[in-house]
C-alpha positions in Angstrom: -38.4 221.9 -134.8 -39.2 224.1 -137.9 -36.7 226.2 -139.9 -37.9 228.6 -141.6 -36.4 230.2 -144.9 -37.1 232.5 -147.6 -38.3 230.9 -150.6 -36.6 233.9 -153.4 -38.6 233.9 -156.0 -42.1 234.5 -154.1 -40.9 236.2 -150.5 -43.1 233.8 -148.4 -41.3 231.3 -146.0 -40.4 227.6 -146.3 -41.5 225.7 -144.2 -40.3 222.3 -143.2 -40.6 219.5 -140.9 -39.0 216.4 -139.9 -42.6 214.6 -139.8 -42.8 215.5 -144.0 -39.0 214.1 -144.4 -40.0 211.2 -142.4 -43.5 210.2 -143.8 -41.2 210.3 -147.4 -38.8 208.0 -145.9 -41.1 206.1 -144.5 -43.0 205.7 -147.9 -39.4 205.2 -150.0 -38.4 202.6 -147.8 -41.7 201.1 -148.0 -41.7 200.7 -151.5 -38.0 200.0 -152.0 -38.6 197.3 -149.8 -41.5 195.6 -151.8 -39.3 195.6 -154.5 -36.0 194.0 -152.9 -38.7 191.3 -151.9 -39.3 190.0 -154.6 -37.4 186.2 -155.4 -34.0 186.4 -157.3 -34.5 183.2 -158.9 -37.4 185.0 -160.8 -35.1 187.0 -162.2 -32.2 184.3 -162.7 -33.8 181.2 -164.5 -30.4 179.8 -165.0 -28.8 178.3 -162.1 -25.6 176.0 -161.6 -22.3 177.1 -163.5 -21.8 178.1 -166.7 -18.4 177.9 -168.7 -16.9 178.3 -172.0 -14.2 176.5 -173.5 -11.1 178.2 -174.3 -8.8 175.3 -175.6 -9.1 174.2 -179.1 -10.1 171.0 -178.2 -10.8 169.8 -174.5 -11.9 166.6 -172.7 -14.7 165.3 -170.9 -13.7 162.7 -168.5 -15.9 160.4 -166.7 -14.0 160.8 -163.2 -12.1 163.7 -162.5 -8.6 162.6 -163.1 -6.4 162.6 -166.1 -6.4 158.6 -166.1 -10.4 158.8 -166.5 -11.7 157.8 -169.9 -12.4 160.7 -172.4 -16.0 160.4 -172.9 -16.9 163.0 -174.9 -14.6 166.1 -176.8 -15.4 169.9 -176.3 -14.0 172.4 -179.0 -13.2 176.4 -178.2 -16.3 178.3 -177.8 -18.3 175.7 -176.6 -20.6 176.5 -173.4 -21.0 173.6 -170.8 -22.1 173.4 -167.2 -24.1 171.7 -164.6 -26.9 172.7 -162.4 -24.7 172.4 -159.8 -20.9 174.4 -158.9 -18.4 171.4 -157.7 -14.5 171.0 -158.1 -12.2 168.8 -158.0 -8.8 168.1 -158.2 -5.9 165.1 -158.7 -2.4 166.0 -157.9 -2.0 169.9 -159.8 -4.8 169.1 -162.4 -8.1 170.6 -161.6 -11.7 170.1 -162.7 -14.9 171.5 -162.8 -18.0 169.5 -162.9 -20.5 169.5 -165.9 -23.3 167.3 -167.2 -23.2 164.9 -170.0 -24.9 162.0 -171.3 -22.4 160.8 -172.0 -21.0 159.8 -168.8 -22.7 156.5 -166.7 -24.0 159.0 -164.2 -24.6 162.4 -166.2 -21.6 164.0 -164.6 -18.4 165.1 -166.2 -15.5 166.5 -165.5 -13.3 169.1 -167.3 -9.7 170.7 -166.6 -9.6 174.0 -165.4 -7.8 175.4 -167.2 -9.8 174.2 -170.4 -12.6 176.6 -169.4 -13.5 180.2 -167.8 -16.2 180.9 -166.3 -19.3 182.9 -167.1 
């Protein structure tokens, strides 16, 4: 169980054991574990998605389909997003959801394209 080995610089021997190696474990794990215990959303306040707009101009539509009403107007560098991560789409458009007071129910919708995400 013990291997024993010369420590050079004072001549007397090293020894080790697996119980030492273990009780370290045992007491890193310990610890590491307390710390991956603790809640993410502590350390994330924002939830939801988060985008920025890339065109220079870019719509907010009240349903997501590009015969909606426009109800509001986004510009290039704008950050939008909703507490929540939905998509849609309509034929080859599609949309990401994002709130607005604009709209009756507080939910938008913007192209795709319009936005990348953060």
């Amino acid at each position: 169980m013990y291997s024993t080995r010369t420590n050079s610089s004072e001549g007397q021997p090293m020894m080790r054991t697996r119980r030492f190696a273990t009780a370290v474990l045992i007491t890193a794990f310990g610890f590491g574990g307390s710390l991956a215990g603790t809640p993410i959303a502590a350390a994330s306040p924002q939830a939801g998605c988060q985008y920025k707009v890339v065109w220079p101009t870019a719509g907010v539509y009240e349903n997501p389909n590009p015969n909606s009403a426009v109800v509001k107007t986004k510009y290039a560098g704008d950050i939008v997003g909703a507490a929540t991560c939905e998509g849609a789409s309509y034929n080859e458009y599609g949309y990401v959801l994002v709130a607005t007071d604009a709209a009756a129910d507080g939910r938008g919708w913007m192209r795709e394209g319009a936005v990348v995400a953060l």
